[in-house]
Every structure is written in structure tokens, then in C-alpha cells.
LOZA-874777 format. One line per field, with one value per residue: residue number from 1; x, y, z of N, C-alpha, C in turn. Coordinates in steps of 0.05 Angstrom, whole numbers. Last residue first. Example, Ala and Ser with C-alpha at 12.3 -4.5 7.8 and 13.67 -1.06 7.14 Angstrom:
residues 2
seq = c(2  1)
n_c1 = c(257  264)
n_c2 = c(-45  -114)
n_c3 = c(142  156)
ca_c1 = c(273  246)
ca_c2 = c(-21  -90)
ca_c3 = c(143  156)
c_c1 = c(258  264)
c_c2 = c(1  -66)
c_c3 = c(157  156)
END
This chain:
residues 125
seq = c(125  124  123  122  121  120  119  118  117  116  115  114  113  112  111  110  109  108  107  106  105  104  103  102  101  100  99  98  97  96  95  94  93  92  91  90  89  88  87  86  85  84  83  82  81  80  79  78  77  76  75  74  73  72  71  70  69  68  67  66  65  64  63  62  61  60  59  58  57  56  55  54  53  52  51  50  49  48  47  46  45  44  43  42  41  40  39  38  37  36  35  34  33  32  31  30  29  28  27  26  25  24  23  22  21  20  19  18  17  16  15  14  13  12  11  10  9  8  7  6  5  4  3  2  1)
n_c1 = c(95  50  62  65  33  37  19  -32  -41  -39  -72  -114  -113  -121  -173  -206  -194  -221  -272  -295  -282  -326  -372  -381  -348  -350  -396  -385  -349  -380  -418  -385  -383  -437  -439  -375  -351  -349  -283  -240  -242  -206  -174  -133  -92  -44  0  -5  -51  -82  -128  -135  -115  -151  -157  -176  -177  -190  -204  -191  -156  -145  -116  -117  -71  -66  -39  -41  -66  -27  29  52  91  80  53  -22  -92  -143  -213  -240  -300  -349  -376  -328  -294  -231  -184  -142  -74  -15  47  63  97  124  114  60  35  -19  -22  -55  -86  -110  -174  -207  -278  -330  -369  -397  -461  -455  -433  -380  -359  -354  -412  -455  -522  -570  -590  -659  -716  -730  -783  -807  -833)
n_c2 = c(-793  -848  -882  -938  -959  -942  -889  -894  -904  -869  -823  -859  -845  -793  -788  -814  -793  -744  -755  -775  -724  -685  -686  -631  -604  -640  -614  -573  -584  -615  -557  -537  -563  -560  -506  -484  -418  -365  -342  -322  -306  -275  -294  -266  -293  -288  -269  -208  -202  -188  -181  -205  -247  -281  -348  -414  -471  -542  -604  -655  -622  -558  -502  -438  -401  -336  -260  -200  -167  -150  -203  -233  -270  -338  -370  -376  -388  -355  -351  -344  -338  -349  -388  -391  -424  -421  -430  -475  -462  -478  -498  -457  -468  -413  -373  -356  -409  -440  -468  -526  -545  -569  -537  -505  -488  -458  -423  -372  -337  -270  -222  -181  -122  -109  -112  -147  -137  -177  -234  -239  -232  -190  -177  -105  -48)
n_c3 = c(-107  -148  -177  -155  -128  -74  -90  -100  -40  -20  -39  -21  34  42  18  43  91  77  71  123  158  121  92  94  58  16  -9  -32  -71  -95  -115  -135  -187  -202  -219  -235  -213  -253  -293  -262  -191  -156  -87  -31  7  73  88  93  38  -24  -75  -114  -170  -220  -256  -276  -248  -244  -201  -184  -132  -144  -169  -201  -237  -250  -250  -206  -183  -130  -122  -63  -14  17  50  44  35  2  -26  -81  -131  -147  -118  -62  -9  36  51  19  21  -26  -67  -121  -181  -221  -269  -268  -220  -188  -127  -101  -33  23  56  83  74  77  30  33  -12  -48  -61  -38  -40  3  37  -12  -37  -23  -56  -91  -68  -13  26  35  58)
ca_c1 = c(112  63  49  85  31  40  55  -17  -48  -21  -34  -109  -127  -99  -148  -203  -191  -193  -253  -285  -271  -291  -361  -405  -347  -329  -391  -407  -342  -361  -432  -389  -358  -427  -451  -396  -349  -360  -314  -240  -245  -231  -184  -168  -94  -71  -3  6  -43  -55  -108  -148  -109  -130  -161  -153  -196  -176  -216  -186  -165  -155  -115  -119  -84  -54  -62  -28  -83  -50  21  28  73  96  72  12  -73  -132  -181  -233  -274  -331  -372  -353  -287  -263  -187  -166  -92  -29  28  64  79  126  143  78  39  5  -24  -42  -89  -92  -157  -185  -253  -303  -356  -367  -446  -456  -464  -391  -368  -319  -385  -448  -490  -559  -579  -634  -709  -710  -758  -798  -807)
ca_c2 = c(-774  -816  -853  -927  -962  -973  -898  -876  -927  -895  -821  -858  -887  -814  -767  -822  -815  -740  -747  -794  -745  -677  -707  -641  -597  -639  -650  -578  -572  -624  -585  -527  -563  -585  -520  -495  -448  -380  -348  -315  -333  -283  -291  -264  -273  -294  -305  -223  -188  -198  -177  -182  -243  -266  -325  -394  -448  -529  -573  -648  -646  -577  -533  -453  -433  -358  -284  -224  -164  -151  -176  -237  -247  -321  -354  -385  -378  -376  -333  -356  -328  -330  -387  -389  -412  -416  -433  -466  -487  -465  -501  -464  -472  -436  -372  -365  -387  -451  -438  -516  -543  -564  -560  -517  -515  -454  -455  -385  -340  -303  -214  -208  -132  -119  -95  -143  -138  -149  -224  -228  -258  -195  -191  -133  -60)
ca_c3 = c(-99  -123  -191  -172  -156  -84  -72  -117  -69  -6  -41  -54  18  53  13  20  92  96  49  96  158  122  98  97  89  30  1  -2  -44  -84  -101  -115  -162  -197  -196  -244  -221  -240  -298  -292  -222  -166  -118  -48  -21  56  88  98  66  -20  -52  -127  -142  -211  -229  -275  -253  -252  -208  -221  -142  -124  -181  -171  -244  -236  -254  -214  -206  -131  -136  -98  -27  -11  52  44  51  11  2  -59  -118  -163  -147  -71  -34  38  69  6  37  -12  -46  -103  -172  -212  -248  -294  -229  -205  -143  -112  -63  3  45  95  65  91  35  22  9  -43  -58  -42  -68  -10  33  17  -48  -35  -39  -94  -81  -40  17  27  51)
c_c1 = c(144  94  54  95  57  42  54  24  -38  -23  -20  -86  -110  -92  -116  -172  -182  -180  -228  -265  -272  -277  -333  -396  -372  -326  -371  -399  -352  -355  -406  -389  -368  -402  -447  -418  -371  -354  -316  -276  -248  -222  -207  -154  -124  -68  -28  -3  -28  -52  -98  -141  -115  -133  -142  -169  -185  -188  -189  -203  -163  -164  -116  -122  -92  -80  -48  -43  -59  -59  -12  23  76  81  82  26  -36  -103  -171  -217  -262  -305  -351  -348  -325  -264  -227  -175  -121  -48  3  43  84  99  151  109  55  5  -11  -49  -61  -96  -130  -169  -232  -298  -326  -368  -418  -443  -474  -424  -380  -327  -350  -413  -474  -532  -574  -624  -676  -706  -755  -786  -810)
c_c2 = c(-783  -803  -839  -895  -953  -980  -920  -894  -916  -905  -857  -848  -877  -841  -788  -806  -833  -776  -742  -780  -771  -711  -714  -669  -613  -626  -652  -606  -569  -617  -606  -550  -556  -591  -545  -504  -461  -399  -370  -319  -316  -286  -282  -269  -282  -276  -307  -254  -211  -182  -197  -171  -219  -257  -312  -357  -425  -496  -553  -620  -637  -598  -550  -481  -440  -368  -307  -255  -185  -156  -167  -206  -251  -298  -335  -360  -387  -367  -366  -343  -340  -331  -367  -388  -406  -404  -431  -456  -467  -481  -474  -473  -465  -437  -396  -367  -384  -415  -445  -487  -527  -563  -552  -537  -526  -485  -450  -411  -357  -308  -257  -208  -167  -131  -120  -124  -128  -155  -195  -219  -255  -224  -188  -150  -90)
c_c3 = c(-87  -129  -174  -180  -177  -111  -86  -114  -89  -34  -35  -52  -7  30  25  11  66  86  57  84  145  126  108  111  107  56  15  19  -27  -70  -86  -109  -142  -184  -185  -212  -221  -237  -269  -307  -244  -185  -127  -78  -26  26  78  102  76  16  -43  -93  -141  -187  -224  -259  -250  -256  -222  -225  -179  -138  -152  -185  -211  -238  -246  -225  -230  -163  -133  -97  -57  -12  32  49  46  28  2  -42  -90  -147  -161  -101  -43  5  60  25  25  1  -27  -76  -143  -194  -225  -284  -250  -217  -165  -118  -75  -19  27  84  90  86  50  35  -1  -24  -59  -40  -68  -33  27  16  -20  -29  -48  -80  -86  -51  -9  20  51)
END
């Protein structure tokens, strides 16, 4: 018996590992948007967490920063929902999302710096 160049396929169908986040992001749905927190995401798919119940096989826009990546909700348990992506995300998001658990307290920082500067400008909230 020998290694596998190819993870085997782990129970609930994940055969990759997840980038645990914790960050805000959007759901955008055909009924409105709503806040969520990214709690952990990989190429194909994420959990995230809020309040609202979701249909299981309900589609929807996740939208972090300028990542846009439409996905349907494939469960649903109280204050959490599993996606999976419509198509992989590129390596070059991931790669951000490495960067982000990698650099939490800049990007916290930068995350602050730019709403303030958004405010001062005019463009916030």
C-alpha cells in the first residue's frame, strides 16, 4: 500500500482542505441581501454563518471584498449553511484568503483604514 498523489475523498464529499476565515461578507439573494461571517472556505465551497434559514439547493451571490461567486446552499442547520460554488475559485483568491489568515491583524487594520477613508470621502455608509 502507497501514498496517493490524490487526497481520498473524505466523508460529506470534501476531498480539499478549508481556510478557516471569520470574516464578513455578504449573501446576496433573489429577495435581498444579507450579512453573513465566512467561517472557512475552500475551492469549491464554504460554511458560513447567520441567522436567517435557506432552502437546501437555494442559489445566491457570496460577495467578500471584489470576490464575487455564485453557489448554491447544499445545507442549512441552525445559524450555519454549506455552499458550493458554481465553479472553483481561482488560485489567486484562495491565495488572498491564505493571506488573510496569515496576516489577520494588518488586514483587520487595513479593513478599518479604508471604511474610515471611504467615510472621509464621501462613499461609505
Amino acid at each position: 500500500m502507497g501514498f496517493s498523489a490524490h487526497p481520498l475523498p473524505r466523508p460529506g464529499g470534501r476531498n480539499a482542505n478549508r481556510l478557516r476565515l471569520g470574516v464578513p461578507a455578504a449573501l446576496v439573494l433573489p429577495h435581498g441581501s444579507i450579512p453573513c461571517l465566512i467561517d472557512d472556505i475552500a475551492l469549491r465551497g464554504a460554511r458560513l454563518r447567520f441567522d436567517r434559514p435557506l432552502a437546501k439547493g437555494e442559489t445566491a451571490l457570496l460577495t467578500f471584498h471584489e470576490l464575487r461567486v455564485y453557489a448554491a446552499v447544499v445545507w442549512w442547520k441552525q445559524g450555519e449553511c454549506g455552499l458550493r460554488f458554481d465553479q472553483p475559485l481561482d488560485l489567486e483568491d484562495m491565495q488572498g484568503m491564505l493571506w488573510i489568515t496569515q496576516n489577520r491583524a494588518l488586514y483587520d487594520r487595513i479593513c478599518r483604514t479604508g471604511h474610515a477613508l471611504d467615510w472621509s470621502e464621501g462613499l461609505g455608509d
